[in-house]
N, C-alpha and C positions, 0 to 999 in steps of 0.2 A: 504493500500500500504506500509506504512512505518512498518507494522508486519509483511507484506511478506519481505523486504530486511531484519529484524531484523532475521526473520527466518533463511534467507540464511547464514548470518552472522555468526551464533550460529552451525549450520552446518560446514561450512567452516572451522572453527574455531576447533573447535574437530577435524573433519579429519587432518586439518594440526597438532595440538600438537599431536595424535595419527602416523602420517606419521614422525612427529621428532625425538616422541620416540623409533620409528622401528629405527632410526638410529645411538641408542646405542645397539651395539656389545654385545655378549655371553660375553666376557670377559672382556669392562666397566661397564658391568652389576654384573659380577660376582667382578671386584673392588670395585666398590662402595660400594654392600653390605660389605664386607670385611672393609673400612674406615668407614662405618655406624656404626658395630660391634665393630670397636676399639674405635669409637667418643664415644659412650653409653660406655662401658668400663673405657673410660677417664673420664668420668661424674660422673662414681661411684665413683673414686679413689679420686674427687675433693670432694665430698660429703662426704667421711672419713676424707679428710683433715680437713677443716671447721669444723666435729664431733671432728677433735682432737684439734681444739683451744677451741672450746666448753668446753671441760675438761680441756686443761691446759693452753690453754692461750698464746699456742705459735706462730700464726700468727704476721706477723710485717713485716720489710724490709729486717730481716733477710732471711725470707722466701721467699719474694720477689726475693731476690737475687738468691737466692736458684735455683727458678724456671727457671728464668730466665737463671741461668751457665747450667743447665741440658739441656734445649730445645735447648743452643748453641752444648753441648755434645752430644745431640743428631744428631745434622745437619751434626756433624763433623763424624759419624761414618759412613762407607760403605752400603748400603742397605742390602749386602749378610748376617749380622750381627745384622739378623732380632730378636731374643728375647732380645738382649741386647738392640736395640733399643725399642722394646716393653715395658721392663723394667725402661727404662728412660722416656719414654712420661705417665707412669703409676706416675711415682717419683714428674714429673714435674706435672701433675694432682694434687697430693697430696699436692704439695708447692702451688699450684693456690687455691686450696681448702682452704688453711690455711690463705693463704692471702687475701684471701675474707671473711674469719671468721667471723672478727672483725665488718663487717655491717652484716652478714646474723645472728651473737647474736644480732647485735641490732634489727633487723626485730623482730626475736624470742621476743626479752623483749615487743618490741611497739605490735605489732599484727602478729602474726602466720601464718595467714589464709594471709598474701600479700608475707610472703617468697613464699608458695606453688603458690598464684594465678602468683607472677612472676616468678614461674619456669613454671606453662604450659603455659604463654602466649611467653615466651621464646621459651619453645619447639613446641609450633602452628604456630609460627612467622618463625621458621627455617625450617620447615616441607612445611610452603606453599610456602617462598621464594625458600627454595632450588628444591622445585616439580617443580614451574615457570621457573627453570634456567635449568631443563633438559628438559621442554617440548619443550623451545624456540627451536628456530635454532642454529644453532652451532657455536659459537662463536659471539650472537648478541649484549649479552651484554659487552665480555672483552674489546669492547673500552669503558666503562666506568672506568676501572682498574687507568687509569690515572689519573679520575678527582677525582676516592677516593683519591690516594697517593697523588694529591696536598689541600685535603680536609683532611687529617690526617697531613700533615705540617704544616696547618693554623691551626686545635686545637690547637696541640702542641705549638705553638707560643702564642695563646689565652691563654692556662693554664703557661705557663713560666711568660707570663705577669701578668696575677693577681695573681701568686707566688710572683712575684717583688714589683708590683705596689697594691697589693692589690684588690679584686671585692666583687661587692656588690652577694647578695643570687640570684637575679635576672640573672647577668652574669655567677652565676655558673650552675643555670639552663639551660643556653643559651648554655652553654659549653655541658652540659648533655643531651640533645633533639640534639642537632647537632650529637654529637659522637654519637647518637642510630642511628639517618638518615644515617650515611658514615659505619658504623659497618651492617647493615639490606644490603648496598648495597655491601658490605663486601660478604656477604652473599651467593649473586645473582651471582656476580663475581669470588668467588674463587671455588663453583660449579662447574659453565664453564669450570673453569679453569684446573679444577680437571677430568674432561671429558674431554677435548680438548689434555691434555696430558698422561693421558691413551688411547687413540686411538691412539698414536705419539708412544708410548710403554713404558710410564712411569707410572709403578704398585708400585711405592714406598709409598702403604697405608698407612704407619708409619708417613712419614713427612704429604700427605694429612690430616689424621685424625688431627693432630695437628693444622694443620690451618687452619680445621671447628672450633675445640675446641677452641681455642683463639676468634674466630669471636662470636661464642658461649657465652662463657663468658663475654667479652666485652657488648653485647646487655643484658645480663642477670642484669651485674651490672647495666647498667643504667636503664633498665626498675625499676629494686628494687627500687633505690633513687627514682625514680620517683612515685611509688605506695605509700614508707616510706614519702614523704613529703605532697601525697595528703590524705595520712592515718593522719597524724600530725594535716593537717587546720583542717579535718573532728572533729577530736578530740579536738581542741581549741575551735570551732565552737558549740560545745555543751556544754564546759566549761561555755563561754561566755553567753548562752542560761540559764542554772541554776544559774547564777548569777543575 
C-alpha cells in the first residue's frame, strides 16, 4: 500500500515540475540561456584573473576595490548600452578572479585535485539548485529573499565582531558553513527571481548574469576553505601516524 501512494507521488510529482516548466515562455527560455552564456563567460574571465595573480601577484584589496567600483559602473549604465556593459561585468570577473587568487594559489601549493573537486561541486551544486528553482512554481520560493537578507546582516555582524573582538578557528568555520547555507539559498532565490522578472519584461541578462556570478563565487569560496581545511586535518592526520 504504502509503494502504491509512493508511486503516485513520484508520478505527481514529474507531471507537476514538467507542467511548471511548460510555464516558462519562448522568450524566459531564450533569456536564461543568454544569462547562462554570459555567467560561463564571466567564469572564464574570473579564471584568467586568479591565472594573472598566479604570475604576478596582483590580487589584494586593490583588486577588491577594483571589482567592486566596476559592478557599481556597471549598475549605473543604461541597459540599451549592452557591450559596454558586457565589457565591465567581463572586467569585474577579472578583479573577482584576482581577488580570489590569493587562496585558489594556496589550494594549488596544498593539493590541486580540491581547487578542481571544489569547482565541480560548485558547479553540481548551482546546476541542481538552480534546475529546482525553475521547476518549482513560480514565485514559491522568493518569500524566502527576506530571511537570506536578514541572514546576510547577521554574518556581516558575526564577521565585524571577530574582526573586533577576535574568534576562535571554530567561529570562523561557523561563519563559513552559514555563509554556504544563505549563498546555496542565494541560489534558489535569485533564479526565481530572474524568471519572475523576465516574464514582467525585464531581459536585462547583463545585470542577471552578475548576480548568478557573485552567488557563484561566494559558494565557491566557501566550499574551497572548507575542502582546504579538511585536506589540512587529513594531512596532519598522517603526519601524526609516521611519527
Amino acid at each position: 500500500m504504502e509503494a502504491f501512494f509512493e508511486s503516485r507521488s513520484r508520478s505527481n510529482w514529474s507531471y507537476d515540475t514538467l507542467k511548471n516548466f511548460r510555464q516558462i515562455s519562448p522568450v524566459v527560455q531564450s533569456h536564461l540561456k543568454r544569462v547562462y552564456l554570459t555567467l560561463c563567460c564571466a567564469l572564464v574571465a574570473s579564471a584568467f584573473g586568479a591565472y594573472l595573480h598566479i604570475l604576478w601577484n596582483i590580487g589584494g584589496y586593490l583588486t577588491s576595490f577594483a571589482c567592486f567600483g566596476t559592478m557599481i559602473w556597471l549598475l549605473s549604465i543604461p541597459p540599451y548600452q549592452e557591450q559596454r556593459r558586457v565589457s565591465l561585468l567581463m572586467a569585474s570577473a577579472v578583479f573577482e578572479g584576482a581577488s580570489v587568487g590569493p587562496l585558489i594559489d594556496l589550494a594549488i601549493q596544498i593539493d590541486p585535485s580540491v581547487l578542481v573537486a571544489a569547482f565541480v561541486g560548485t558547479a553540481i551544486a548551482f546546476a541542481c539548485f538552480s534546475g529546482a528553482a525553475m521547476l518549482a512554481k513560480r514565485r514559491e520560493y522568493l518569500y524566502l529573499g527576506g530571511l537570506l537578507s536578514s541572514a546576510v546582516s547577521m554574518l556581516l555582524w558575526l564577521h565585524l565582531a571577530s574582526s573586533i573582538f577576535g574568534g576562535s578557528a571554530a567561529f570562523f568555520m561557523f561563519e563559513i558553513y552559514f555563509g554556504l547555507l544563505v549563498f546555496v539559498g542565494y541560489m534558489v532565490v535569485d533564479t526565481q527571481d530572474i524568471i519572475e522578472k523576465a516574464h514582467l519584461g525585464d531581459l536585462d541578462y547583463v545585470k542577471h548574469a552578475l548576480t548568478l556570478f557573485t552567488d557563484f563565487v561566494a559558494v565557491f569560496v566557501r566550499i574551497l576553505i572548507i575542502m582546504l581545511k579538511n585536506s589540512a586535518e587529513k594531512s596532519e592526520k598522517k603526519k601524526k601516524r609516521r611519527d
